[in-house]
FIDO-405112 format. One line per field, with one value per residue (C-alpha): residue number from 0; residue in one letter; chain; z, x, y. Coordinates in nm, 4 decimals, decimal comma, padded with zeros to 6 digits. Example, Ala and Ser with C-alpha at 12.3 -4.5 7.8 and 13.67 -1.06 7.14 Angstrom:
// FIDO-405112
num: [0  1] .
residu: [A  S] .
chaine: [A  A] .
w: [00,7800  00,7140] .
u: [01,2300  01,3670] .
v: [-00,4500  -00,1060] .
This chain:
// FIDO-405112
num: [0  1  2  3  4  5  6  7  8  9  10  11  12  13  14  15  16  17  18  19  20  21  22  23  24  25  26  27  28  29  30  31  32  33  34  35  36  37  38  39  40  41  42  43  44  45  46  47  48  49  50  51  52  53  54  55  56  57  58  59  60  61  62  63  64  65  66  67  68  69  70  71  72  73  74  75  76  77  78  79  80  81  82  83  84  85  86  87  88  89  90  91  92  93  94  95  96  97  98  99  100  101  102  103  104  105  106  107  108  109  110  111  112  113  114  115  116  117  118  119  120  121  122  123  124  125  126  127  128  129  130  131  132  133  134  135  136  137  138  139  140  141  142  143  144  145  146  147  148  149  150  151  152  153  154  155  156  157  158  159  160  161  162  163  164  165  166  167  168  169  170  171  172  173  174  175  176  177  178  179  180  181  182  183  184  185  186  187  188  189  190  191  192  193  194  195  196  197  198  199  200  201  202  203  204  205  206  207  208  209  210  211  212  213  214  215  216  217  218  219  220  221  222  223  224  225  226  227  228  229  230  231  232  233  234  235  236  237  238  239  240  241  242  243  244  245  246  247  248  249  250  251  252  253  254  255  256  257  258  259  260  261  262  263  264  265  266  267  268  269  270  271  272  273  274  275  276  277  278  279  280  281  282  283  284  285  286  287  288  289  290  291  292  293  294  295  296  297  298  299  300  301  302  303  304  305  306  307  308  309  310  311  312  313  314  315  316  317  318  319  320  321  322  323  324  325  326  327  328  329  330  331  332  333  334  335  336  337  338  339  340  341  342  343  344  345  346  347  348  349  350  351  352  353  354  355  356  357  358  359  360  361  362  363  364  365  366  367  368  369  370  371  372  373  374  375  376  377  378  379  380  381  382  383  384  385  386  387  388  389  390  391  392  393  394  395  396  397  398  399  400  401  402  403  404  405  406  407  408  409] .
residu: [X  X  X  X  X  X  X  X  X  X  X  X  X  X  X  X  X  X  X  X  X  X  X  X  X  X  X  X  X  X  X  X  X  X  X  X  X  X  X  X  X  X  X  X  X  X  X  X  X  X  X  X  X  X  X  X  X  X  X  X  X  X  X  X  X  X  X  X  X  X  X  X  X  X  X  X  X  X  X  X  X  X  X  X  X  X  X  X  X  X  X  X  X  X  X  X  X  X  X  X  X  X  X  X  X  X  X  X  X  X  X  X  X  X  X  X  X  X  X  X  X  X  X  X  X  X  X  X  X  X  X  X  X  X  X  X  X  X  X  X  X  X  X  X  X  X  X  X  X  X  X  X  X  X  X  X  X  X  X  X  X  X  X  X  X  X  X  X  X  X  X  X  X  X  X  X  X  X  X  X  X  X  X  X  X  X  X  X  X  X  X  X  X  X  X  X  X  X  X  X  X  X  X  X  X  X  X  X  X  X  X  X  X  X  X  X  X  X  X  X  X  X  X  X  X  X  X  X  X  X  X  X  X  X  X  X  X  X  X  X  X  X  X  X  X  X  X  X  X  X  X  X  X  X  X  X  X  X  X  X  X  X  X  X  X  X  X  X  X  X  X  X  X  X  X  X  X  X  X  X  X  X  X  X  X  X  X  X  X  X  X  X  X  X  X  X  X  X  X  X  X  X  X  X  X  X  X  X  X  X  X  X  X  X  X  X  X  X  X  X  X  X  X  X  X  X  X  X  X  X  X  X  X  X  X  X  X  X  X  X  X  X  X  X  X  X  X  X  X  X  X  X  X  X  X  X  X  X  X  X  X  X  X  X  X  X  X  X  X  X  X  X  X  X  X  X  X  X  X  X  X  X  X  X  X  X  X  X  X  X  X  X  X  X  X  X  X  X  X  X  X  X  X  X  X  X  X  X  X  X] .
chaine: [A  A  A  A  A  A  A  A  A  A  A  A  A  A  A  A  A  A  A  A  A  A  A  A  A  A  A  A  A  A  A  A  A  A  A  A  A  A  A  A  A  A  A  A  A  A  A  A  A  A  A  A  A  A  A  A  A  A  A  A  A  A  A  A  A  A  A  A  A  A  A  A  A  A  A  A  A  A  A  A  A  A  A  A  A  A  A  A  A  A  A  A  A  A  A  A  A  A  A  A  A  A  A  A  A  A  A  A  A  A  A  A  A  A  A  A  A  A  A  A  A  A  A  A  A  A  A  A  A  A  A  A  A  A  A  A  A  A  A  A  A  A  A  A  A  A  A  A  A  A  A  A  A  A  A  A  A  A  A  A  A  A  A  A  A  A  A  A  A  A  A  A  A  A  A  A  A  A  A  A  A  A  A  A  A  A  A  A  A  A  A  A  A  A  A  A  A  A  A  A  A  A  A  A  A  A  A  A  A  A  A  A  A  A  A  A  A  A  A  A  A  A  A  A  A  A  A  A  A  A  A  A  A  A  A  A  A  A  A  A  A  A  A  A  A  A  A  A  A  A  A  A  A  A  A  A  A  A  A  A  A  A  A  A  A  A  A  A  A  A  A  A  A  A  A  A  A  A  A  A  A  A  A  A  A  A  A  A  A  A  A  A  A  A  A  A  A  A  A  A  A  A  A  A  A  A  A  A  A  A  A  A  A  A  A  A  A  A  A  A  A  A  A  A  A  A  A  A  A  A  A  A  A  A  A  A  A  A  A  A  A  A  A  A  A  A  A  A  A  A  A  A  A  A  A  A  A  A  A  A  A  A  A  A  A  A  A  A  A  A  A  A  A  A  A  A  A  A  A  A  A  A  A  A  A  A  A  A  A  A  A  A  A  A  A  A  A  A  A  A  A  A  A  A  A  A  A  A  A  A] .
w: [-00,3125  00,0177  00,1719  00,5342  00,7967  00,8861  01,2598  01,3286  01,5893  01,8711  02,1011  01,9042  01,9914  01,7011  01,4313  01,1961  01,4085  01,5628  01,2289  01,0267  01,3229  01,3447  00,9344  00,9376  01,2338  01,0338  00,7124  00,8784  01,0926  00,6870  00,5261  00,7031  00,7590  00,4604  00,5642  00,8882  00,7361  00,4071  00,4878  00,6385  00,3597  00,1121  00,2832  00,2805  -00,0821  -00,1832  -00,1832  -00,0294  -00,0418  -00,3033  -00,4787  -00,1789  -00,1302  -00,4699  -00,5075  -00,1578  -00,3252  -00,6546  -00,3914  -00,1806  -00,4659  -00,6543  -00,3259  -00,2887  -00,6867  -00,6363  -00,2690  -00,5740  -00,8002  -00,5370  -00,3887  -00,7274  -00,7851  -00,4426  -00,4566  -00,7750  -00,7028  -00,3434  -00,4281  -00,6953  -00,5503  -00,1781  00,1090  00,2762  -00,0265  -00,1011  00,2503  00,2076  -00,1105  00,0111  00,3163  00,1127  -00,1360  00,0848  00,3281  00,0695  -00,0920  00,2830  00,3181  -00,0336  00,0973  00,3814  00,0886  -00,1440  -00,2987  -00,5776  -00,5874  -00,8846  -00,6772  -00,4196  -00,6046  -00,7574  -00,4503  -00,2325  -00,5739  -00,5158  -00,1292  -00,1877  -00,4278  -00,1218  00,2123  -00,0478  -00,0029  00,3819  00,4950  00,2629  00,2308  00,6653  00,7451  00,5036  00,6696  01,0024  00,9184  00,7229  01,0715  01,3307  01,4207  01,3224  01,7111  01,7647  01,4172  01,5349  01,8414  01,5906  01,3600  01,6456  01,6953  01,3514  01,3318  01,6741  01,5966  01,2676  01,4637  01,6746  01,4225  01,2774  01,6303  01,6192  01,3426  01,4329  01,7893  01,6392  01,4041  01,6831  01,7671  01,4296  01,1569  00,8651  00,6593  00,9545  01,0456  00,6782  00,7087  01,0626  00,9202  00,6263  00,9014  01,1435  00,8128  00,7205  01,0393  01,0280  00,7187  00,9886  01,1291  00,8512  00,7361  01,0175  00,8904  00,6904  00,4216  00,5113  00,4549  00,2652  -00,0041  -00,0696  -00,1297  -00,4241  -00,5665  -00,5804  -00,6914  -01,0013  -00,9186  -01,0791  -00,8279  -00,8207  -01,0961  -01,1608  -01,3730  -01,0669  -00,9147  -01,2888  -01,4069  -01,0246  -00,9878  -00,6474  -00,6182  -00,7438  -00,5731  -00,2501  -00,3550  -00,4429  -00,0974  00,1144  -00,0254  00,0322  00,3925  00,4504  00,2473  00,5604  00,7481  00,4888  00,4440  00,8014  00,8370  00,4555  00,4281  00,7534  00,9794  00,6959  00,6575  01,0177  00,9638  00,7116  00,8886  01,1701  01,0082  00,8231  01,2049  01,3251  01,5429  01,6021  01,8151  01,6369  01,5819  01,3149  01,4720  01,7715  01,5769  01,4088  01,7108  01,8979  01,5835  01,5728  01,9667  01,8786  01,6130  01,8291  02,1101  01,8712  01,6527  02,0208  02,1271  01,8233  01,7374  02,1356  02,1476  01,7340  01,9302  02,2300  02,0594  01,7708  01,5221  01,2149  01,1100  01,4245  01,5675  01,2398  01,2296  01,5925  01,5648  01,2220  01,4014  01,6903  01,3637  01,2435  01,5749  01,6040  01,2687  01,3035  01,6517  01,4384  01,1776  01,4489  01,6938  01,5931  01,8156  01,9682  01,9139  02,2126  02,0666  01,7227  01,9405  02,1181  01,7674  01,6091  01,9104  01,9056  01,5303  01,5666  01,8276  01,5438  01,2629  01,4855  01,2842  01,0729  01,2399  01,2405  00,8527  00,7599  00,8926  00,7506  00,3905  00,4161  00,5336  00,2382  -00,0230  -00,1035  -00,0633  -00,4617  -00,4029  -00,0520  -00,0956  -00,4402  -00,2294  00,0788  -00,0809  -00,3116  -00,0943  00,1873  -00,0930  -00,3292  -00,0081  00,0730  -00,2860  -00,2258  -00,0509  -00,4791  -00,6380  -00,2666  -00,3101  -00,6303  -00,5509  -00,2721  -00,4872  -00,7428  -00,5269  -00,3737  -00,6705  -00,8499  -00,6185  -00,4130  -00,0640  00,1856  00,2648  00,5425  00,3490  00,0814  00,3294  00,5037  00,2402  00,0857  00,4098  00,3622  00,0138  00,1709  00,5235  00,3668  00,0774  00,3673  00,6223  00,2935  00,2100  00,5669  00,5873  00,2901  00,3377  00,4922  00,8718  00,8437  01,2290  01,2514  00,8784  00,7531  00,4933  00,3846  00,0634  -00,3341  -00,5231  -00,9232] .
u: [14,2092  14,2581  14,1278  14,1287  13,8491  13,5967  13,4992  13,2496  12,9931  13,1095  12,7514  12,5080  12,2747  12,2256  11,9999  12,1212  12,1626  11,7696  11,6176  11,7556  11,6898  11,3398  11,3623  11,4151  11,1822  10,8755  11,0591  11,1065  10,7615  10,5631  10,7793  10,6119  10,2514  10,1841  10,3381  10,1168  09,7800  09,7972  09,4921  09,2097  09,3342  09,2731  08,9343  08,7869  08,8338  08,6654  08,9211  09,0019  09,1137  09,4234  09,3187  09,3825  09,7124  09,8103  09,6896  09,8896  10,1987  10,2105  10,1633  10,4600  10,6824  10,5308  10,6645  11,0124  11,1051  10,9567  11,2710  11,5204  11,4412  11,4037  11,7427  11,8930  11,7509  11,8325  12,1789  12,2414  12,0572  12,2184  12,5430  12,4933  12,3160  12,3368  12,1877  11,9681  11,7934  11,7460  11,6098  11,3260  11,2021  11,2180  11,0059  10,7800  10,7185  10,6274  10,4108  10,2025  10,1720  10,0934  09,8072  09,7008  09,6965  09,4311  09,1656  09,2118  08,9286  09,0522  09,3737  09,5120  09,5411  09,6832  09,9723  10,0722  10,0179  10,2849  10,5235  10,5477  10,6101  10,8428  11,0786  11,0511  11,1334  11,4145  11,5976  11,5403  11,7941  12,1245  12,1297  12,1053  12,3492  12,5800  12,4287  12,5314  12,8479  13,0264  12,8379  13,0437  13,4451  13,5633  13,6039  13,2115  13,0037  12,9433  12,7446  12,5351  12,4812  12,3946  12,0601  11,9239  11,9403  11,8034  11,5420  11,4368  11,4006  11,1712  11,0050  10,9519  10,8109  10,5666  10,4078  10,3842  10,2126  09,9662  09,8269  09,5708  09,4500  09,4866  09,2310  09,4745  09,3438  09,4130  09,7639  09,8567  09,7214  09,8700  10,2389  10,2068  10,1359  10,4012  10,6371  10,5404  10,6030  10,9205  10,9832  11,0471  11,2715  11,4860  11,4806  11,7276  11,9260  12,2875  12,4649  12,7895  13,1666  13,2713  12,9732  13,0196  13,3778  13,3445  13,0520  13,3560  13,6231  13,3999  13,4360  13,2255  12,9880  12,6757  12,7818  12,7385  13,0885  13,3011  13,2016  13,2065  13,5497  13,7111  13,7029  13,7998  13,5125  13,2788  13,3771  13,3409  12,9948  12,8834  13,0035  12,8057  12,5032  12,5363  12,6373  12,3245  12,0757  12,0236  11,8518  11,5826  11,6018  11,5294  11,2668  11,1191  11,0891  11,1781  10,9285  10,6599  10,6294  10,6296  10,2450  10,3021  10,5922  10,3679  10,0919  10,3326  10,4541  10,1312  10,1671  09,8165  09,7542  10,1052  10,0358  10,2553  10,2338  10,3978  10,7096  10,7273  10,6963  10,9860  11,1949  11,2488  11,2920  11,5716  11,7203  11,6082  11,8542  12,1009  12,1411  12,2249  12,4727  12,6316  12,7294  12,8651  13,0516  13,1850  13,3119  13,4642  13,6566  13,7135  13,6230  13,3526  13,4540  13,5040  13,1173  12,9407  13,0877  13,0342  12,6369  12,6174  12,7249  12,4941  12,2313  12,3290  12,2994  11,9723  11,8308  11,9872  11,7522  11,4552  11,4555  11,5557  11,3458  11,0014  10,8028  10,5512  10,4338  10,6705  10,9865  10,9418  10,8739  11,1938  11,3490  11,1858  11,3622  11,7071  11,7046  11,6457  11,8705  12,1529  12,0541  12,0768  12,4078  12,2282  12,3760  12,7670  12,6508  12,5021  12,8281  13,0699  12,8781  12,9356  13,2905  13,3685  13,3340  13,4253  13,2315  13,1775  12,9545  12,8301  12,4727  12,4287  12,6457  12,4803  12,1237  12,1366  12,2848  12,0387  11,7585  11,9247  11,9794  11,5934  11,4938  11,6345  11,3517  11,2051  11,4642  11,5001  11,0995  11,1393  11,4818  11,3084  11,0040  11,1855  11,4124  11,1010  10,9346  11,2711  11,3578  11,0847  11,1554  10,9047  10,8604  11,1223  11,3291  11,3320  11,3894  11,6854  11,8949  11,8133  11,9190  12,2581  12,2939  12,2784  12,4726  12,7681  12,7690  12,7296  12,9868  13,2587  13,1614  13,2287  13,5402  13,7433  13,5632  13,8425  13,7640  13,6623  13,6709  13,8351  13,8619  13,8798  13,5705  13,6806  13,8086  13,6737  13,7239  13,8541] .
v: [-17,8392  -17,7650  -17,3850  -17,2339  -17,3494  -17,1024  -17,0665  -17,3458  -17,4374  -17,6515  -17,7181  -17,9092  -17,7132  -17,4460  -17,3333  -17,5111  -17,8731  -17,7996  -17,7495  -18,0144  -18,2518  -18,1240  -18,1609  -18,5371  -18,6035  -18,4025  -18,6305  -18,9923  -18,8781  -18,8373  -19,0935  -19,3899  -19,1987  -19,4149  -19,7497  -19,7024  -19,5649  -19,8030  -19,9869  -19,7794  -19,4751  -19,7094  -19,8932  -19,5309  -19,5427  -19,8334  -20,1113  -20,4043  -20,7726  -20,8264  -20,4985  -20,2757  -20,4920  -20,4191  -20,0284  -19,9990  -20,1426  -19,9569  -19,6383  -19,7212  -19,8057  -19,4834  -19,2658  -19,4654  -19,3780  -19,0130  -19,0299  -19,1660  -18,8813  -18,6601  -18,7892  -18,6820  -18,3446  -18,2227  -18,3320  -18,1696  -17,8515  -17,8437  -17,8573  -17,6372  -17,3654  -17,3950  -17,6473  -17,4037  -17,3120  -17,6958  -17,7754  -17,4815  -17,6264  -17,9628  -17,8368  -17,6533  -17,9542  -18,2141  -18,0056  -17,8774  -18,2828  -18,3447  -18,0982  -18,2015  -18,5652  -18,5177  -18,4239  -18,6919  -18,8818  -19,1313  -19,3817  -19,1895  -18,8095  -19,0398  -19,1899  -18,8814  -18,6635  -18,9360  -18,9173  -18,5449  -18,5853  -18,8545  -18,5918  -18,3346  -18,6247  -18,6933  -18,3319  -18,3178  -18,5962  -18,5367  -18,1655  -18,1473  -18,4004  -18,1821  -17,8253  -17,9782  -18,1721  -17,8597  -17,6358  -17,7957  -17,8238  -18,1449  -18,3011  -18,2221  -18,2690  -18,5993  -18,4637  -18,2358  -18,5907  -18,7583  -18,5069  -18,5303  -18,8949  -18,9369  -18,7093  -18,8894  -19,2181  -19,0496  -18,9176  -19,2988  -19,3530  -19,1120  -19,1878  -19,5731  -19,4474  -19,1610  -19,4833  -19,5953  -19,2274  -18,9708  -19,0244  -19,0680  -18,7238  -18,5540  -18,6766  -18,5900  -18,2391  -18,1744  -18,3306  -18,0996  -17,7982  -17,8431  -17,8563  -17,5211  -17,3896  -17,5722  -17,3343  -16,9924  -17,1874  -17,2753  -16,9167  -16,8476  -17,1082  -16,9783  -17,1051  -17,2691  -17,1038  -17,3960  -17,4117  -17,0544  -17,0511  -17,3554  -17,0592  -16,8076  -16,9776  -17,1679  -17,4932  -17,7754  -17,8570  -18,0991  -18,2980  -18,6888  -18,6622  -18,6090  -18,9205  -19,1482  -19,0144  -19,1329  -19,4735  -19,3920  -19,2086  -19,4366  -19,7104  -19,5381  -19,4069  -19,7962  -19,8970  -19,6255  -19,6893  -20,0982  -19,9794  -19,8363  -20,1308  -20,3367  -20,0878  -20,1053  -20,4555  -20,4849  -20,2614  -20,2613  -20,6409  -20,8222  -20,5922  -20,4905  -20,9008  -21,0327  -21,0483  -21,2664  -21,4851  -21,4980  -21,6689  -21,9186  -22,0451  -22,0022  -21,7442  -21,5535  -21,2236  -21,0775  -20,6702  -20,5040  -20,1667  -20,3119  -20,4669  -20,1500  -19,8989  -20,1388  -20,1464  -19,7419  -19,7290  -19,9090  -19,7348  -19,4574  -19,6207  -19,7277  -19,3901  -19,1929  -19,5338  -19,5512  -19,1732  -19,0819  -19,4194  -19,3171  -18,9617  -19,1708  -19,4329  -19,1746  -19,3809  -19,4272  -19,7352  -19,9485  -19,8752  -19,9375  -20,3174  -20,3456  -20,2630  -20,4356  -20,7514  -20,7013  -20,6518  -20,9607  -21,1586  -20,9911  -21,1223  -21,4527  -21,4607  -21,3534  -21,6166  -21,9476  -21,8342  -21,7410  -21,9555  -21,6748  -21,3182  -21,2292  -21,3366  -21,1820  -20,8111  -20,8819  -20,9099  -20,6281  -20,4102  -20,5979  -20,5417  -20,1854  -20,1141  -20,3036  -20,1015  -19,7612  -19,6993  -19,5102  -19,1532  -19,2878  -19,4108  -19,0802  -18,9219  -19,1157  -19,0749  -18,6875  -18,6967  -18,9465  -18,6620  -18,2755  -18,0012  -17,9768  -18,2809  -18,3258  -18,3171  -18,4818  -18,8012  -18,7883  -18,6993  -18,9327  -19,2229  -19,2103  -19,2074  -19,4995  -19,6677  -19,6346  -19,7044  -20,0318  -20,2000  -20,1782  -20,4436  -20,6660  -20,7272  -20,8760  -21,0401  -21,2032  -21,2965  -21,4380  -21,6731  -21,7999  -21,8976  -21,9890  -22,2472  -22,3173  -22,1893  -22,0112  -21,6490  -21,7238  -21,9112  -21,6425  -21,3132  -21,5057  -21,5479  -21,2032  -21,1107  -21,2573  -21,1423  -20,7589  -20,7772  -20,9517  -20,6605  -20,4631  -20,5389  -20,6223  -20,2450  -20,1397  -20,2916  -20,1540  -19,8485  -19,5828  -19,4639  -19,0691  -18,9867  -18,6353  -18,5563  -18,2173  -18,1368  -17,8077  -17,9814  -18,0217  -18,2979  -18,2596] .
């Protein structure tokens, strides 16, 4: 069902571009608070050794399902009844969990306090790629894309460079802050034409059953997410585990938060790169093999050349820099689908996509003790498991560059 094209924004510079990019930089900035301030959180309380490893993992994967569900309940409620109103509760959830975090005094508070953040980061993403995308004329809503993803990888670099000087309580309490304050700005923020003409006209909207009943649909919806996996293959397992590569080749001196800080600068690079050069060529498709490839090259460098601290930090950065797709792939998720379903797609994409890193940890554990390889071993070919679904995905995915969105799907 096709209907008329309201008048749109053409500078990326508006309210609704600024505060979703401000949205995913205070959500990427919290989402990896954790990753960063794992160890002396849990020291303060008491743990250490292979129990603080193991509290530290059942935390993480406790936060990633609470992004999955999150991803799910956003989607459905934003297409349902509107993304602004979505992006305010999101805001509201996690920034309170945030504050709540920074007072903590037991494991168990902990894991359910990151659950409950996790369900709000999961709203922020989906529902303000869709705000932006459904914003903007069709020639220049890859500008506006371009900003929020950029913005999230700096946000990812933040938190990796505050590490060394923030007590952990208080970067918690001053992320859950600035999201609040975040929340003034996002009451400026207006619905969008296109959502509110699929209210009018009664339209189903937010609903798993579009998606099942098309295999179209769901085929399309399989492929995004596996276009998106690697990035948090690369950065969930390959970067979270150079520690532990390191000391299997001997390496000594290696510092994780390094890896990590040079792995979002690139993405940070890569996200701006790859979304002007998707506008130039006027293509979606094109760019995201072209950086997947240089991702690729980049990983293939990683695993035959680890030889010194050095050359796994040039890695870390060339990996990034391959995996900055992210903005053309966050793009290209929204433009696959109709209004009707926008957000529950791209919400629950970018979260499922996320949530991944939870089955490629066992996958990975289980071919290492399955057939006896090393940690290397083992993360290489999970690593070719997900770039070939990946790049297969990208290929027989359509190219969306220039596609009108003011459409629903039956």
């Amino acid at each position: 069902m096709e209907s008329s094209a309201a008048p749109l924004h053409r500078s990326p510079f508006n309210i609704a571009v600024i505060a979703s990019g401000l949205g995913f930089f205070i959500d990427a900035f919290d989402l990896f608070l954790f990753n960063v301030y794992r160890i002396p959180s849990l020291r303060e309380l008491g743990l250490s050794g292979a129990d603080l490893t193991r509290t530290g993992e059942f935390i993480l994967s406790v936060q990633m399902a609470g992004m999955m569900i999150g991803g799910i309940l956003s989607g459905v409620l934003g297409d349902k009844f509107g993304r602004v109103s979505v992006l305010f509760a999101s805001i509201l959830l996690y920034s309170v969990a945030n504050i709540a975090n920074g007072f903590i005094t037991d494991t168990g508070v902990y894991a359910v306090i990151r659950f409950l953040a996790g369900v709000g980061l999961a709203g922020e993403l989906g529902a303000g790629i869709t705000l932006v995308s459904e914003s903007m004329t069709v020639e220049h809503r890859g500008y506006g894309t371009i900003l929020v993803a950029t913005l999230g990888a700096l946000g990812a670099v933040s938190a990796g460079l505050v590490s060394d000087y923030i007590p952990w309580r208080t970067a918690f309490i001053a992320a859950g802050v600035v999201g609040l304050g975040l929340l003034l700005l996002r009451m400026k923020s207006m619905e969008t034409g296109m959502f509110r003409r699929t209210k009018t006209e009664g339209i189903r909207r937010g609903s798993f059953v579009v998606l099942l009943r098309s295999p179209r649909l769901l085929l399309t919806y399989i492929a995004c997410i596996l276009t998106g996996v690697p990035i948090w293959y690369s950065v969930g397992l390959l970067i979270t585990l150079t520690p532990e590569i390191a000391t299997q080749h001997g390496i000594a001196g290696l510092k994780l938060s390094l890896c990590f800080i040079l792995f979002q600068a690139g993405i940070t690079v890569g996200d701006l790169t790859s979304g002007v050069l998707s506008q130039l060529l006027q293509s979606r498709k094109y760019v995201l093999l072209g950086f997947m490839a240089f991702a690729v090259g980049a990983t293939v460098y990683h695993f035959l050349c680890i030889g010194a601290s050095m050359q796994l930090y040039v890695s870390s950065l060339l990996m990034g820099l391959g995996c900055g797709y992210l903005s053309v792939f966050v793009t290209t998720t929204a433009e696959h689908f109709g209004t009707n379903v926008r957000v529950l797609v791209t919400a629950t994409v970018t979260n499922f996509m996320r949530g991944a890193v939870t089955l490629l940890i066992p996958f990975r554990q289980w071919m290492q003790g399955a057939f006896g390889l090393t940690l290397t071993e083992s993360l290489a070919l999970t690593g070719i498991v997900v770039w070939c679904a990946a790049v297969i995905s990208t290929v027989l995915l359509p190219d969306t560059y220039g596609k009108n969105l003011d459409y629903v799907e039956e």
